[in-house]
C-alpha positions as CSV (number, residue, x, y, z in Angstrom):
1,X,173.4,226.8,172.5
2,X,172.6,224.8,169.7
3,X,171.0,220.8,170.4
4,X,173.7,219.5,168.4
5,X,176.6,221.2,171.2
6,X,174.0,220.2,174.3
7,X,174.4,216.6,173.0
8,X,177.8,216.6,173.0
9,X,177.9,218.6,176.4
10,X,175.4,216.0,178.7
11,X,177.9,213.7,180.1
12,X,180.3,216.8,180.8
13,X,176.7,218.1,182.7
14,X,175.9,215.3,184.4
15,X,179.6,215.2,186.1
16,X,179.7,218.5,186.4
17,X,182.7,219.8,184.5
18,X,180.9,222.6,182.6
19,X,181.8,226.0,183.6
20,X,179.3,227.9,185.8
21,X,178.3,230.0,182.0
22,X,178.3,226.4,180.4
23,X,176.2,224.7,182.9
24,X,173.8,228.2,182.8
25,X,172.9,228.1,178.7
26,X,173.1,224.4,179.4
27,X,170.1,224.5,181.3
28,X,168.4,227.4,179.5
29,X,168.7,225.6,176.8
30,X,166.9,222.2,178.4
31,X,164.0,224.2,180.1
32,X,163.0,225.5,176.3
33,X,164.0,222.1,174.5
34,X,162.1,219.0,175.1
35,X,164.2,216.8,173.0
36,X,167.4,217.6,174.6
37,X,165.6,217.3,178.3
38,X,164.6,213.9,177.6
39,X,168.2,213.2,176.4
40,X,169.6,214.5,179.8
41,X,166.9,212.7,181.7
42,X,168.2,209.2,179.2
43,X,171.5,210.0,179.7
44,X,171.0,210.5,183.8
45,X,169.5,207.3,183.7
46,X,172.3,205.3,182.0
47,X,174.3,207.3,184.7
48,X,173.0,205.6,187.5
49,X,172.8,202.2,186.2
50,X,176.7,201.8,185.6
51,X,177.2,203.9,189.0
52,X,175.0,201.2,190.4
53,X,176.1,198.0,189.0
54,X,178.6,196.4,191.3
55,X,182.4,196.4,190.9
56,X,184.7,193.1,190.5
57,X,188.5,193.1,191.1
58,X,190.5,192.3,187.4
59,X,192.1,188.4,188.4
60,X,195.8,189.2,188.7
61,X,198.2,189.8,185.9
62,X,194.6,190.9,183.6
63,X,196.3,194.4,182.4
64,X,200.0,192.6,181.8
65,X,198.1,190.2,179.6
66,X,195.9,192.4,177.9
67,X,198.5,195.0,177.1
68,X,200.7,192.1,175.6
69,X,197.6,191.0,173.0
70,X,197.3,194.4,172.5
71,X,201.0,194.6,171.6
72,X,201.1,191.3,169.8
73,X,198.2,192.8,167.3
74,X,200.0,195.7,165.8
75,X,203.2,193.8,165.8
76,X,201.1,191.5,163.6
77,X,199.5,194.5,161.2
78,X,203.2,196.1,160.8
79,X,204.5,193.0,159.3
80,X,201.4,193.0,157.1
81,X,201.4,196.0,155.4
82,X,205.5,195.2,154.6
83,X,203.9,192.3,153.2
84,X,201.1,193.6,151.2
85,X,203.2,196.0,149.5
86,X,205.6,193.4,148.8
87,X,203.1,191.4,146.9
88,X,201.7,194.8,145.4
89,X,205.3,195.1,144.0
90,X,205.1,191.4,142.5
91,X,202.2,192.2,140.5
């Protein structure tokens, strides 16, 4: 395996969602690469800070609220773009 695919395959390591070939050249590859075993060992660490960190419930109605922004700000770019032509067309 290449450094650039062990990069992209750590977190899928670290969760343990590689295939038992994957997760084999995975760590063939980290016992002959320095670079990449100090990424895994960065990335392991960032692992167990967030699975650390404490949890808080969302205050009620957070998701309905956030899904209507969310909603509200493409409504907002469609009728932009209708506009921006428009005064493209002007022009």
């Amino acid at each position: 395996m290449r450094c650039a695919k062990i990069k992209r395959s750590i977190s899928s390591y670290i969760d343990g969602e590689l295939s038992k070939n994957e997760r084999n050249l995975f760590e063939t590859h980290i016992r002959d690469c320095e670079a990449c075993g100090k990424e895994l060992e960065a990335m392991r660490a960032v692992h167990t800070l967030f699975a650390q960190t404490e949890q808080f419930k969302a205050p009620y109605g957070f998701a309905t609220r956030v899904m209507a922004n969310l909603a509200g700000q493409r409504s907002k770019k469609r009728l932009f773009i209708p506009l921006f032509a428009k005064f493209g067309e002007a022009l």
